[in-house]
Backbone bond lengths (Angstrom), bond angles and torsions (degrees), N, CA, C in turn:
res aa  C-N    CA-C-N  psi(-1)  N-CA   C-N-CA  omega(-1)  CA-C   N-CA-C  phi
1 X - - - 1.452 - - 1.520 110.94 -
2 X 1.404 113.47 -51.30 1.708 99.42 154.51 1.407 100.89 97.85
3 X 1.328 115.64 -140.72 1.463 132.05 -179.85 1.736 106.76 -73.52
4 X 1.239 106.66 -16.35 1.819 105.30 -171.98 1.261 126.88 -114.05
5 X 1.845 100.78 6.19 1.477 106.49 175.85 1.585 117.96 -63.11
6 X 1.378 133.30 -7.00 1.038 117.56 -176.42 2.082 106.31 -84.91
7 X 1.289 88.96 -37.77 1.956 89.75 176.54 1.024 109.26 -72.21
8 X 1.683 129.60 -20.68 1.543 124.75 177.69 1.581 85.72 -62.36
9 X 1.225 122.03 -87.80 1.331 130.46 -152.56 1.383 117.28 -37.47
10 X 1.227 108.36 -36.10 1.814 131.41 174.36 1.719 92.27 -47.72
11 X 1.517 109.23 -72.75 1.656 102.45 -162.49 1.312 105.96 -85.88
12 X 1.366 122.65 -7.75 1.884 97.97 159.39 1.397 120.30 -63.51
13 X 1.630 115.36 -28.00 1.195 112.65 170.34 1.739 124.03 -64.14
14 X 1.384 111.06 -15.10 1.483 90.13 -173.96 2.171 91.98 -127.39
15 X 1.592 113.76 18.80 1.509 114.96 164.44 1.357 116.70 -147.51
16 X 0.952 147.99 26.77 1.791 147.96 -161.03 0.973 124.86 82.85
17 X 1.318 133.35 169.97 1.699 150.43 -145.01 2.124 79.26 -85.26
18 X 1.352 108.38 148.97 1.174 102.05 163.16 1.519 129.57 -81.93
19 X 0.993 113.59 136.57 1.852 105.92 -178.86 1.266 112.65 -76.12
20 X 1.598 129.02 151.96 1.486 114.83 168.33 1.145 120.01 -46.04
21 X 1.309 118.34 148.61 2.014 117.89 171.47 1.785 120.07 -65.51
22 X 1.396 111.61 -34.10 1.102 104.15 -162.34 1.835 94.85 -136.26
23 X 1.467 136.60 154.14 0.955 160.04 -174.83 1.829 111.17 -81.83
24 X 0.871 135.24 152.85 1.570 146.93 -172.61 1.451 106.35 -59.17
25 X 1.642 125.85 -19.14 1.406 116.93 135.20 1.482 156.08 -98.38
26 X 1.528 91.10 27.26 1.643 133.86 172.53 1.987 105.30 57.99
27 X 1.419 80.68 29.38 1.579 93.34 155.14 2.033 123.36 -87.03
28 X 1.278 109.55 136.31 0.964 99.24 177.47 1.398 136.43 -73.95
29 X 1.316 123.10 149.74 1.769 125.07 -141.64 1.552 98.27 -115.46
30 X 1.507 120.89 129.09 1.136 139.26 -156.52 1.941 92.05 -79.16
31 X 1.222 117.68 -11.77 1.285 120.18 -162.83 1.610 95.45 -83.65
32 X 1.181 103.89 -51.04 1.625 130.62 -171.27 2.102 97.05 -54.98
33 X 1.235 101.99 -68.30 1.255 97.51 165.12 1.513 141.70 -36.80
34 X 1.256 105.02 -38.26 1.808 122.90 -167.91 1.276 84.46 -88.20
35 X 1.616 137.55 -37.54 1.648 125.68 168.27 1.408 102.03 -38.45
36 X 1.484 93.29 -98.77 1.857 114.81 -172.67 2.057 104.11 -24.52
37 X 1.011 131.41 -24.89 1.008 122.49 166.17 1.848 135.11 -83.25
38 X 1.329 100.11 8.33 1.500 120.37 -152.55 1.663 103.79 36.22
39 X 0.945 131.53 58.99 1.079 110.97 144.91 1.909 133.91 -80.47
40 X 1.242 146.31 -170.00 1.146 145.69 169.08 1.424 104.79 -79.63
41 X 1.260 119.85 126.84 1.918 122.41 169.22 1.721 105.03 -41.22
42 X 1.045 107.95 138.98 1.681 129.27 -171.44 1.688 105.77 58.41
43 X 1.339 150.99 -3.24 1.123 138.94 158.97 1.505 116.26 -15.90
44 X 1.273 119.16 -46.82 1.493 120.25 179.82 1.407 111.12 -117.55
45 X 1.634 112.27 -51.56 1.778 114.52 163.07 1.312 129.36 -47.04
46 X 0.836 98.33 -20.81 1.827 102.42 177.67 1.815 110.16 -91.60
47 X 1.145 90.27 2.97 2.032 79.53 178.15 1.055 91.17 -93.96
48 X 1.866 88.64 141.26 1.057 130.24 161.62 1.589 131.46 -54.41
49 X 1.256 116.58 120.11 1.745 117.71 -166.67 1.842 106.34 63.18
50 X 1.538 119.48 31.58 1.662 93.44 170.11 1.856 91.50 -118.57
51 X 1.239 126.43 120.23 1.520 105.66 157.09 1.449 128.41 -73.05
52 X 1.484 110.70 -142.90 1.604 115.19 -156.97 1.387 101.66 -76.98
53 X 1.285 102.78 -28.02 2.037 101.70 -163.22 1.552 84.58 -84.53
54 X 1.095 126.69 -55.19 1.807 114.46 -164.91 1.508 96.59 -58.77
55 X 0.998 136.38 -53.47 1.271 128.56 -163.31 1.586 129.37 -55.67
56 X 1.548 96.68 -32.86 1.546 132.19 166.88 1.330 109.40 -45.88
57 X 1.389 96.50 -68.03 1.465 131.24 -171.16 1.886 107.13 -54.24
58 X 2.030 113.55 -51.80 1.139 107.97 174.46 1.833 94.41 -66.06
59 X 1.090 137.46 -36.68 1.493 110.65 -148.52 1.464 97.80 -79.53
60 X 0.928 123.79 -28.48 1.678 131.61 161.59 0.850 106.98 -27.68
61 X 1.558 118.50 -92.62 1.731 116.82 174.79 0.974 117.25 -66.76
62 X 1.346 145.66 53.24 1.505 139.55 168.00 1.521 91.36 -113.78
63 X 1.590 92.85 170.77 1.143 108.91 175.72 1.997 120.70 -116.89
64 X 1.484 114.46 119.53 1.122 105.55 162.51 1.340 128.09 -27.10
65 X 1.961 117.65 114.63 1.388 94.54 173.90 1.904 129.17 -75.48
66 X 1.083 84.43 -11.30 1.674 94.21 -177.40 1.908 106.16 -56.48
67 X 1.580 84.60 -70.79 1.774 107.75 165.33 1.554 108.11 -20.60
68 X 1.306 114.74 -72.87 1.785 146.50 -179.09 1.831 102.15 -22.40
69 X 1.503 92.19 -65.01 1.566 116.58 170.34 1.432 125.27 -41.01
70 X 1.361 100.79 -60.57 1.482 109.91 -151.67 1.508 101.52 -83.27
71 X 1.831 111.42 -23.03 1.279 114.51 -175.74 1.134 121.85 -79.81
72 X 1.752 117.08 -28.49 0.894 156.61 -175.56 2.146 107.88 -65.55
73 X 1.332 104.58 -29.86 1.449 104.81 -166.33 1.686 88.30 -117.80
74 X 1.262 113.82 -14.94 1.995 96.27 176.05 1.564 102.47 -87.40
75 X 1.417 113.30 -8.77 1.850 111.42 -152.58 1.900 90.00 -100.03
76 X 1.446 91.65 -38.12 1.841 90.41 -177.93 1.629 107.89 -48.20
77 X 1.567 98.49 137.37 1.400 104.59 158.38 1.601 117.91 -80.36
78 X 1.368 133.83 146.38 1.300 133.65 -150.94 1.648 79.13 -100.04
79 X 1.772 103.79 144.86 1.339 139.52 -175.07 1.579 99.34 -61.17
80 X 1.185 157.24 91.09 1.359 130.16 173.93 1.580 139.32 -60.44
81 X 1.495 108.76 -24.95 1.639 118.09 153.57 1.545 137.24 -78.41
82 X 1.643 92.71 10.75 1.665 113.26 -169.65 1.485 88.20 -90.67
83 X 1.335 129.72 151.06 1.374 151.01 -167.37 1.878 92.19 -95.50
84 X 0.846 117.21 -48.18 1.357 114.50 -172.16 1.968 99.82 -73.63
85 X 1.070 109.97 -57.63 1.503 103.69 -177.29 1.449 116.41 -65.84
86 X 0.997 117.28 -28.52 1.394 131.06 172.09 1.380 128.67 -46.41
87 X 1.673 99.30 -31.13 1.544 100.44 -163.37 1.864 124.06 112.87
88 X 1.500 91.05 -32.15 1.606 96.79 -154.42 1.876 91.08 -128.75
């Protein structure tokens, strides 16, 4: 874990045990990925008919849900008849 065991340990505490990163030919493991992304275990590994490169490939283009969120609530324009955005 190295220089990053303290943030590993950080997000196993709030998503699962971490999986190894890379596979017995020190390729990197689509499982390992869908961690570091919080996603849910099998979200992408568990489909049916995709292997390692598609899966790679979806977590590639996916989107962090955390990211998704946070960008999602600075980018919104605030409601102006909403009581909460409003002020009042």
């Amino acid at each position: 874990m190295g220089p990053y065991a303290a943030a590993i340990t950080r997000w196993e505490m709030l998503t699962r045990p971490v999986p190894e990163p890379t596979d017995a030919a020190g390729r990197l493991r689509a499982d390992f990925v869908e961690w570091m992304q919080g996603l849910d275990d099998g979200w992408v590994t568990a489909t049916p008919g995709l292997g390692r490169p598609a899966q790679l490939t979806a977590l590639g283009n996916g989107v962090v849900p955390q990211q998704a969120a946070c960008a999602s609530q600075l980018l919104a324009a605030p409601f102006p008849r909403c009581p909460c955005c409003a002020g009042g």
